[in-house]
TILUM-403422 format. One record per atom (N, C-alpha, C, O): residue number from 1; residue in one letter; atom name; x, y, z. Coordinates in steps of 0.001 Angstrom, whole numbers. Layout:
BEGIN
NUM,A,CA,X,Y,Z;
...
***
This chain:
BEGIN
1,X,N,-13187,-5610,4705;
1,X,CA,-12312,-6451,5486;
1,X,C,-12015,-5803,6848;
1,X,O,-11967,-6425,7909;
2,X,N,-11803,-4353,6681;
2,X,CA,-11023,-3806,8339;
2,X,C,-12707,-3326,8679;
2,X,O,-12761,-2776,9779;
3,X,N,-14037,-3412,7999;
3,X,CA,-15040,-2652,8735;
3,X,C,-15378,-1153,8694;
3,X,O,-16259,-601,9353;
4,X,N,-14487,-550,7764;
4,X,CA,-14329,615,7942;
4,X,C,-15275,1658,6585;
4,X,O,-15411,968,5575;
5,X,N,-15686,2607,6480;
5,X,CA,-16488,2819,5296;
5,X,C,-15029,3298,4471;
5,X,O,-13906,3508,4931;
6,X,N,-15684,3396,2696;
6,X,CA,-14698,3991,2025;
6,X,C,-15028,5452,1905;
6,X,O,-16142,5884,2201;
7,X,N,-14262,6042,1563;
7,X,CA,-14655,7415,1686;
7,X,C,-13059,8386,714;
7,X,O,-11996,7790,538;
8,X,N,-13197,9319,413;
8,X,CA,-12570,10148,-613;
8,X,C,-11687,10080,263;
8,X,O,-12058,10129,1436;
9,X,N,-10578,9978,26;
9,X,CA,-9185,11426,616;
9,X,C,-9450,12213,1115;
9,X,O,-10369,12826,571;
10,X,N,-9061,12668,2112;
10,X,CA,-8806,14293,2721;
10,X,C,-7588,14309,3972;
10,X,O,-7423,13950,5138;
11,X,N,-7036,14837,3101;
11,X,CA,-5537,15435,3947;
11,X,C,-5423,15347,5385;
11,X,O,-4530,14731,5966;
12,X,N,-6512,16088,6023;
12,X,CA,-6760,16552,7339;
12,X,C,-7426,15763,8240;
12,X,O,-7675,16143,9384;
13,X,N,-7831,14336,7659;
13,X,CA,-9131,13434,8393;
13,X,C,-7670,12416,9162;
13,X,O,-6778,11820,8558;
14,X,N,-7850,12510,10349;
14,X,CA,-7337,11912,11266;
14,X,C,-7725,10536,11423;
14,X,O,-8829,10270,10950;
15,X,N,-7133,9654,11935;
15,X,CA,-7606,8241,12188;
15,X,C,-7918,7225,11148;
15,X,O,-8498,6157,11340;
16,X,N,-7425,7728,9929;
16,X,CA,-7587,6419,9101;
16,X,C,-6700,5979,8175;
16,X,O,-5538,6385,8136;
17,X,N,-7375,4794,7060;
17,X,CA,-6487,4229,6452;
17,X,C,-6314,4651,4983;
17,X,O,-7075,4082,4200;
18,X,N,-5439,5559,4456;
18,X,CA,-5186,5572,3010;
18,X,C,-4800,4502,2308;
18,X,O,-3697,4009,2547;
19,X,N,-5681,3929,1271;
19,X,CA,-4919,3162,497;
19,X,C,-4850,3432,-1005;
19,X,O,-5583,4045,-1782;
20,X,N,-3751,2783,-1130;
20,X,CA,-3304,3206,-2630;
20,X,C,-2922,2079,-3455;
20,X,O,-2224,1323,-2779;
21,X,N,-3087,1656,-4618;
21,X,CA,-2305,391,-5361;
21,X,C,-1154,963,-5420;
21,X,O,-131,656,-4808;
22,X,N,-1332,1845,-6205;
22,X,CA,908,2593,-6323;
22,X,C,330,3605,-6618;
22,X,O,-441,4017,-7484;
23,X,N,1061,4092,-5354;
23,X,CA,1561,5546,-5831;
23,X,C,2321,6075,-6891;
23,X,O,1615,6828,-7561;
24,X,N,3664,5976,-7388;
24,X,CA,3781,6163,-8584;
24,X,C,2468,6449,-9714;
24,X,O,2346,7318,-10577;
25,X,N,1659,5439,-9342;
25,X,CA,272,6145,-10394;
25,X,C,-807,6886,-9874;
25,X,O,-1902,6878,-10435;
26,X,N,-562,7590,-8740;
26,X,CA,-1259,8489,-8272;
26,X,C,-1085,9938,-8510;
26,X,O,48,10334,-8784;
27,X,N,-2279,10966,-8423;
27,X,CA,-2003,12014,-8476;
27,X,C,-714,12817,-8300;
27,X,O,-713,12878,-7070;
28,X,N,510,13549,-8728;
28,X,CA,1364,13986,-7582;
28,X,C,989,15316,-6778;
28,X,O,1883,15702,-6024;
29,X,N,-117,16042,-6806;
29,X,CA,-302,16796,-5779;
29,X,C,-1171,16232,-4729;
29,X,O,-1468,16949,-3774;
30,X,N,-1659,14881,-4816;
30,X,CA,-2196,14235,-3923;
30,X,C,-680,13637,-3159;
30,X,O,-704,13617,-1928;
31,X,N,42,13371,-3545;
31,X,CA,745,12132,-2806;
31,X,C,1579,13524,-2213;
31,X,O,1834,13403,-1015;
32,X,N,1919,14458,-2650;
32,X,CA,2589,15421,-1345;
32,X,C,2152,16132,-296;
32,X,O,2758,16771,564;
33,X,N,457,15832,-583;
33,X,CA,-56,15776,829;
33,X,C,-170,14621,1866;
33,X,O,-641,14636,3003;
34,X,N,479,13473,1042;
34,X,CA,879,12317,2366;
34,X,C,1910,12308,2980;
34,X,O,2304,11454,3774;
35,X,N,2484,13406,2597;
35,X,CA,4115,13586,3100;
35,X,C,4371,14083,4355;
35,X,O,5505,13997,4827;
36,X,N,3051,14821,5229;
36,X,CA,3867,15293,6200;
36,X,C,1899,14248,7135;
36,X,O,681,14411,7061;
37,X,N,2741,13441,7746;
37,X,CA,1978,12434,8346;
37,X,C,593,13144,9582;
37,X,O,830,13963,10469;
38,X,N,-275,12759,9387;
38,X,CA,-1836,13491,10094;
38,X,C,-2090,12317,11471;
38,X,O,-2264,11111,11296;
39,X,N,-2068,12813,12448;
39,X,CA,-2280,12166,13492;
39,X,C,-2885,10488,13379;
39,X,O,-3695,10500,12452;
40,X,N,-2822,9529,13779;
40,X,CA,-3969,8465,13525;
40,X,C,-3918,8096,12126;
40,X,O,-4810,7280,11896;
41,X,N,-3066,8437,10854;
41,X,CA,-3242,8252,9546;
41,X,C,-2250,6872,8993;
41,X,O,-1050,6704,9206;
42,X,N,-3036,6133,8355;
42,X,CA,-1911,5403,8197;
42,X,C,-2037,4916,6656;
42,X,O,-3065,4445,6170;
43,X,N,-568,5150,5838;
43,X,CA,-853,5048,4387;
43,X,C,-316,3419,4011;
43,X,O,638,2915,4605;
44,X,N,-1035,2752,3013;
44,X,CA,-625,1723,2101;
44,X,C,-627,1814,1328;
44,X,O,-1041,2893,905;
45,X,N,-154,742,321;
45,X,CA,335,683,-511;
45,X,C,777,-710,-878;
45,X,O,1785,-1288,-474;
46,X,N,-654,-1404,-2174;
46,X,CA,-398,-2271,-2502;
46,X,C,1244,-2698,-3027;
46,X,O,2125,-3358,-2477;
47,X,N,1171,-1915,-4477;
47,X,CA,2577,-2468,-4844;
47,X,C,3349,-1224,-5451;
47,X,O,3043,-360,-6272;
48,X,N,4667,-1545,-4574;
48,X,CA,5684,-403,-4381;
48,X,C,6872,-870,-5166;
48,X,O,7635,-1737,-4740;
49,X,N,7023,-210,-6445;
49,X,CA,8345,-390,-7134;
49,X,C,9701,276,-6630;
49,X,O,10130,1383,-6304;
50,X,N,10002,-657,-6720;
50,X,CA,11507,-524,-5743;
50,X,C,12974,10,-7118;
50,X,O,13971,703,-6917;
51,X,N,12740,-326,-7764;
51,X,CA,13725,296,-9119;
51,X,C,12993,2097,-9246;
51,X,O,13669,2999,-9741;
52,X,N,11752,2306,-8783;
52,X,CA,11250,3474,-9005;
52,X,C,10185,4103,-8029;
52,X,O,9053,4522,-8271;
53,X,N,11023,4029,-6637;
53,X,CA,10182,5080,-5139;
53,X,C,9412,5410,-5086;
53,X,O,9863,6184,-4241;
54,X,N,8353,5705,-5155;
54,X,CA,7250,7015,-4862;
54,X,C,7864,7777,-4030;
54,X,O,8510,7579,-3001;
55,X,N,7505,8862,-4751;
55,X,CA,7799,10336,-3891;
55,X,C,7737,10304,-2271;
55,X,O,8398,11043,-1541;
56,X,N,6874,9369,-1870;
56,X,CA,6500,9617,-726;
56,X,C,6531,7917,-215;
56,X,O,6186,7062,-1031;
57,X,N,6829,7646,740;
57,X,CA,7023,6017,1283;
57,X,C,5608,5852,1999;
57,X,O,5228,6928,2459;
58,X,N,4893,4997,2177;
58,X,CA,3602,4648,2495;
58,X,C,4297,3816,4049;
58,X,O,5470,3485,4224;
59,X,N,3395,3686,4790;
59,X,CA,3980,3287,6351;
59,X,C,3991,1507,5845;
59,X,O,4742,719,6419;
60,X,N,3067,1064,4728;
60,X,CA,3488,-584,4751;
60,X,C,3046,-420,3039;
60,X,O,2581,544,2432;
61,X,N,3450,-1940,2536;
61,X,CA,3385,-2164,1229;
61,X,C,3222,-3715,1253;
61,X,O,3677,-4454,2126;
62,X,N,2435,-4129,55;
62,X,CA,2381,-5650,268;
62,X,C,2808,-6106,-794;
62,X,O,2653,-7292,-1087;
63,X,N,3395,-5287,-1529;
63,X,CA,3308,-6509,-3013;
63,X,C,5576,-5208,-3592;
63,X,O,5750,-4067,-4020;
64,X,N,6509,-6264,-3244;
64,X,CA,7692,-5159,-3670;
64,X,C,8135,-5676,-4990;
64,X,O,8715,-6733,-5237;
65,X,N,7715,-4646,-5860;
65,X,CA,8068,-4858,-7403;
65,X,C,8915,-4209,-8202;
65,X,O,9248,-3067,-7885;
66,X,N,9441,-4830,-9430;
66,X,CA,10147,-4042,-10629;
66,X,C,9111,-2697,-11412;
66,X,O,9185,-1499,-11683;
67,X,N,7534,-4622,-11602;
67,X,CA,6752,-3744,-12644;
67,X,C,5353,-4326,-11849;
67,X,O,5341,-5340,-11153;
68,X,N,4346,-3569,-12080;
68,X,CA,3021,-4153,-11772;
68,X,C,1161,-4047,-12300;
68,X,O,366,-3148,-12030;
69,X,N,1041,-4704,-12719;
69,X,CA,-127,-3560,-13667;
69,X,C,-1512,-4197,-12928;
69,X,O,-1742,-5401,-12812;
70,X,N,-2262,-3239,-12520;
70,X,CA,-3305,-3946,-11799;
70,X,C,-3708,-4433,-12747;
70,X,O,-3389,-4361,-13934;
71,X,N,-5083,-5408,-11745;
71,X,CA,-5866,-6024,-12934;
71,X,C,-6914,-5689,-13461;
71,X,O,-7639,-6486,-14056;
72,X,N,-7145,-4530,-13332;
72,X,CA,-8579,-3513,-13854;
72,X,C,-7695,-2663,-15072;
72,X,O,-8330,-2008,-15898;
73,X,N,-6741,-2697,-15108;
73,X,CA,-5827,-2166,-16348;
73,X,C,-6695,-1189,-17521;
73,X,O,-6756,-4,-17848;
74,X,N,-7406,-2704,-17971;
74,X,CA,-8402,-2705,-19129;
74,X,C,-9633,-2462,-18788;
74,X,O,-10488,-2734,-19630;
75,X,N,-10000,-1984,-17695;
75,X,CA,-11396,-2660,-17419;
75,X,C,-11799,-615,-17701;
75,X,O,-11041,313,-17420;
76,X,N,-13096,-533,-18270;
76,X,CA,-13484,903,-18621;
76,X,C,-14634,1544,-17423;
76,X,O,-15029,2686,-17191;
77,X,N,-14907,327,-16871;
77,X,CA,-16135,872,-15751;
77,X,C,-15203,1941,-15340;
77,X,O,-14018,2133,-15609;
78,X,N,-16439,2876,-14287;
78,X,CA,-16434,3848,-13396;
78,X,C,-15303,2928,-12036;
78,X,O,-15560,1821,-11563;
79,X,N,-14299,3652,-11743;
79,X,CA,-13179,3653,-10852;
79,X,C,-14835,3060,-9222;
79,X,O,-14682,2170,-8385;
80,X,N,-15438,3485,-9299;
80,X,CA,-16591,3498,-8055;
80,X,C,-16919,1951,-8086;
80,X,O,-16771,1089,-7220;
81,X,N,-17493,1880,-9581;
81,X,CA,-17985,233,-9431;
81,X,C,-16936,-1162,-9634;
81,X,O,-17170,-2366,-9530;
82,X,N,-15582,-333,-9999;
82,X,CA,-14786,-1354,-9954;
82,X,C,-14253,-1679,-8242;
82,X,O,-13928,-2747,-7723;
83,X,N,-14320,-425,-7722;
83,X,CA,-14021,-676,-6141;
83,X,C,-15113,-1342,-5427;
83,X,O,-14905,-1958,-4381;
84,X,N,-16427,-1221,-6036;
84,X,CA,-17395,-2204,-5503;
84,X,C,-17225,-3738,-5190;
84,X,O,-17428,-4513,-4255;
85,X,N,-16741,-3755,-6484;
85,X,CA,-16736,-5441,-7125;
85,X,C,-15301,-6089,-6100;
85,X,O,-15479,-7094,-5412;
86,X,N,-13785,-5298,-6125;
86,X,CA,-13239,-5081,-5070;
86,X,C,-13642,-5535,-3447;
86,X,O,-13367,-6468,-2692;
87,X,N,-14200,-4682,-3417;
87,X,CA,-14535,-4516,-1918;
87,X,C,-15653,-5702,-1413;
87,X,O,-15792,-6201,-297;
88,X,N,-16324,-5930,-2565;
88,X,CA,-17364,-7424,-2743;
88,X,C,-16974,-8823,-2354;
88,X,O,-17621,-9702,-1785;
89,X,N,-15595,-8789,-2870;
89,X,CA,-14579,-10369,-3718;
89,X,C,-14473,-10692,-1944;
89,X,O,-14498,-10030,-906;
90,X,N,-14355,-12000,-2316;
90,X,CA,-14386,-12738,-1255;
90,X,C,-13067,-12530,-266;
90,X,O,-11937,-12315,-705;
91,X,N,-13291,-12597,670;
91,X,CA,-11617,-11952,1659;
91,X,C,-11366,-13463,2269;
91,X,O,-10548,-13406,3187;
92,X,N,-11810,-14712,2031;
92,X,CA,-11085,-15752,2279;
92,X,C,-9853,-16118,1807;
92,X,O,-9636,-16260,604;
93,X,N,-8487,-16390,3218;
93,X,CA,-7663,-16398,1774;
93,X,C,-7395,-18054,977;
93,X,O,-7973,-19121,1186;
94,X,N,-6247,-17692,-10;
94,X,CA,-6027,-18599,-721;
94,X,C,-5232,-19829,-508;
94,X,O,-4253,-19841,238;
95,X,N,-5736,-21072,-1295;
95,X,CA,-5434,-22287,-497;
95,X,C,-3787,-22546,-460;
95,X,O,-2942,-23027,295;
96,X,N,-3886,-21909,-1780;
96,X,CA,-2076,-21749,-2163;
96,X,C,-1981,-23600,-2569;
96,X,O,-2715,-24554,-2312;
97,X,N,-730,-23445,-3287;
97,X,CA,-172,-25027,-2834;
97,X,C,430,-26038,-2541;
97,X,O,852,-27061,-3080;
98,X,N,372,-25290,-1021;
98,X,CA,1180,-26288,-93;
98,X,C,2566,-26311,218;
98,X,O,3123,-26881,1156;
99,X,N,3378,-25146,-1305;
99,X,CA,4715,-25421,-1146;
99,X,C,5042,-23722,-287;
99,X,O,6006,-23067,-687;
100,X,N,4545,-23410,357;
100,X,CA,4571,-22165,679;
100,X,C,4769,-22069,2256;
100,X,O,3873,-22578,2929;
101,X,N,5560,-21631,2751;
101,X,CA,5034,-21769,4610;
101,X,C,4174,-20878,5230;
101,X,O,4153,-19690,4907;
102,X,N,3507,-21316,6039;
102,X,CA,2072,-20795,6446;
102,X,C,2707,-19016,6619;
102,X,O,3881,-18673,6475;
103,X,N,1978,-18456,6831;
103,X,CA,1710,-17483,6523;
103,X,C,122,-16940,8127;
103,X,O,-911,-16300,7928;
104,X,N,547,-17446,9265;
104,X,CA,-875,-16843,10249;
104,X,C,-1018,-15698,10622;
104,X,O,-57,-15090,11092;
105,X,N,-2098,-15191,10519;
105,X,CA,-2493,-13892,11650;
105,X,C,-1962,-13920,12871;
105,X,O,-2085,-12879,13516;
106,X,N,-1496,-14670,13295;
106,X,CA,-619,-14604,14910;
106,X,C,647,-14387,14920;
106,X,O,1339,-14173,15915;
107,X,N,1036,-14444,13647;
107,X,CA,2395,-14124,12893;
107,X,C,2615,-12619,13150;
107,X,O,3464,-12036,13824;
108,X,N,1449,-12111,12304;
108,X,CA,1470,-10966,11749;
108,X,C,927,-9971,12944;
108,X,O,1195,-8775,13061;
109,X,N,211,-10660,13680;
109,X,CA,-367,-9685,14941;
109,X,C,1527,-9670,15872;
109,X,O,2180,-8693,16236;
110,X,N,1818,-10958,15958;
110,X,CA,3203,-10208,16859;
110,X,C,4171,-9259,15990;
110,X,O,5049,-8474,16347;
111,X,N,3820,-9520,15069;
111,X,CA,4923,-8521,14194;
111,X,C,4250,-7117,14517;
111,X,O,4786,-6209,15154;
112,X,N,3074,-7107,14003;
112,X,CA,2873,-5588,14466;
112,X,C,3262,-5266,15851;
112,X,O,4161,-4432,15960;
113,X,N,2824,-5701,16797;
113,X,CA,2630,-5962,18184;
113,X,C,4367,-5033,18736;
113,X,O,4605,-4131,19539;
114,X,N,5054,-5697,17988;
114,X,CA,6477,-5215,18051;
114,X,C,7320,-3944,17524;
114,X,O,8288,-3342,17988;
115,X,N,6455,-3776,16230;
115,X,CA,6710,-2405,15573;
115,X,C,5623,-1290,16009;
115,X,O,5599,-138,15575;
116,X,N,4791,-1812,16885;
116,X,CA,3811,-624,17279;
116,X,C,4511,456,17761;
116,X,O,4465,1322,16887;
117,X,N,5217,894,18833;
117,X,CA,5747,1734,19471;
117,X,C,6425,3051,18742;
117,X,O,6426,4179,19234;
118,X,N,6974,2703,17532;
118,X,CA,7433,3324,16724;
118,X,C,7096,3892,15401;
118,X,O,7300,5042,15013;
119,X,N,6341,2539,14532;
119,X,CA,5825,2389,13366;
119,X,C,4980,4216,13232;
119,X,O,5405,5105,12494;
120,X,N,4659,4247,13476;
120,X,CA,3696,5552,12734;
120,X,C,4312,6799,13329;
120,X,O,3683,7853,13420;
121,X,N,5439,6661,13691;
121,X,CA,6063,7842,13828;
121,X,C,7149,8298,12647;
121,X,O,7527,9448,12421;
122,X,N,7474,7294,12078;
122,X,CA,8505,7074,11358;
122,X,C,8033,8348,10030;
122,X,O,6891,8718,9758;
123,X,N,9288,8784,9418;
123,X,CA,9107,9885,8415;
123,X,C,8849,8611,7026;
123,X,O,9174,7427,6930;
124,X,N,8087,9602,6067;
124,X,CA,7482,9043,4709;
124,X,C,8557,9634,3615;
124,X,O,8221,9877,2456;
125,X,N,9831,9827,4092;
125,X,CA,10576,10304,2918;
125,X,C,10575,9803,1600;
125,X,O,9977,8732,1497;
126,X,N,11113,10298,454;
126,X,CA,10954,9471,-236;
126,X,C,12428,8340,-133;
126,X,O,13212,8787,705;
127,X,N,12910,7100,-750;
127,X,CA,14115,6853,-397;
127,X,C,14982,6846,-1783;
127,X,O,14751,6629,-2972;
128,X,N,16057,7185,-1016;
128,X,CA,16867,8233,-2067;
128,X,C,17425,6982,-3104;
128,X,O,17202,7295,-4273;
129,X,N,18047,5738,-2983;
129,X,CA,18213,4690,-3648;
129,X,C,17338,3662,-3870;
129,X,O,16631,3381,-2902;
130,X,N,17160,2924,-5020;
130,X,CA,16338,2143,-4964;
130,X,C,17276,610,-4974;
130,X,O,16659,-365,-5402;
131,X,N,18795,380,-4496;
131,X,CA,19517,-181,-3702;
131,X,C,20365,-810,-4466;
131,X,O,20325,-431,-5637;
132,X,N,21121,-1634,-4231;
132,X,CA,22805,-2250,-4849;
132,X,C,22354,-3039,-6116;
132,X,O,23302,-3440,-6792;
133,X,N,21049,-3365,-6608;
133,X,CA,20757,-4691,-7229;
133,X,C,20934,-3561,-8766;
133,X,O,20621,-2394,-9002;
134,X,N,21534,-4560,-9471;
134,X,CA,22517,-3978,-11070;
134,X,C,21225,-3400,-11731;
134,X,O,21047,-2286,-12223;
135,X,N,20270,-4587,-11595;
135,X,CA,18825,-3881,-12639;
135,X,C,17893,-3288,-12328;
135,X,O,16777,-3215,-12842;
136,X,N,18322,-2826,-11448;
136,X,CA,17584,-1748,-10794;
136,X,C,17891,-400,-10942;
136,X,O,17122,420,-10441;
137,X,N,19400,171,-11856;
137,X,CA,19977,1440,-12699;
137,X,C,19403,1262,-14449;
137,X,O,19856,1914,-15389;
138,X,N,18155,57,-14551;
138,X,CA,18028,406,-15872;
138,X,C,16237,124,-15993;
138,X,O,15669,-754,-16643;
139,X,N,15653,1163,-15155;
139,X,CA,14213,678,-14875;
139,X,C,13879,2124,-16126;
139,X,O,12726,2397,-16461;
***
């Protein structure tokens, strides 16, 4: 989708995009090397449970959850060919239906457009509450 090759982790590689489904299910001596931010690096993070932080805050997140279980859960292939099949799937998006409000890339380009200046400077702390909501002290 962004054009970009996939390629392993490495701490020190400047200019690109980490992505992650959740952290929470990531390594933790991997994710405290996302903690102190690498020039040009920018981390995601599909889905970020909010009753339970990751150690480390990713610069964006798309999916804010209680609970989330990918959908390769079950699946036993090699982690390689499931990112194939991934990276394969069609990037058209979905028709949805109808009861939803649009959702454009011109949306989302001024939004960035606006948080550029700042956005990747910002610290990856972890955050210390996961906020006022009652069921969120019984995750």
């Amino acid at each position: 989708m962004l054009g970009l090759p996939a390629v392993p982790y490495a701490p020190d590689r400047t200019d690109t995009v980490v992505v992650a489904y959740d952290l929470n299910g990531s390594d933790p001596g991997l994710v405290r090397t996302l903690h102190a931010r690498t020039d040009g690096q920018i981390l995601a993070e599909h889905a970020t449970c909010w009753t339970d932080p990751p150690a480390v805050s990713a610069d964006f997140s798309t999916l804010l959850c209680q609970y989330a279980a990918p959908p390769w859960r079950d699946d036993d292939r090699p982690e390689e060919e499931i990112a194939r099949d991934v990276a394969a799937a069609d990037p058209a998006p979905d028709g949805g239906d109808g009861a939803t409000p649009p959702d454009p890339d011109e949306a989302f380009r001024a939004f960035a457009a606006g948080v550029a200046p700042g956005w990747l400077a910002g610290p990856r702390d972890r955050v210390a509450s996961p906020g006022p909501v009652p069921s969120s002290r019984f995750a």
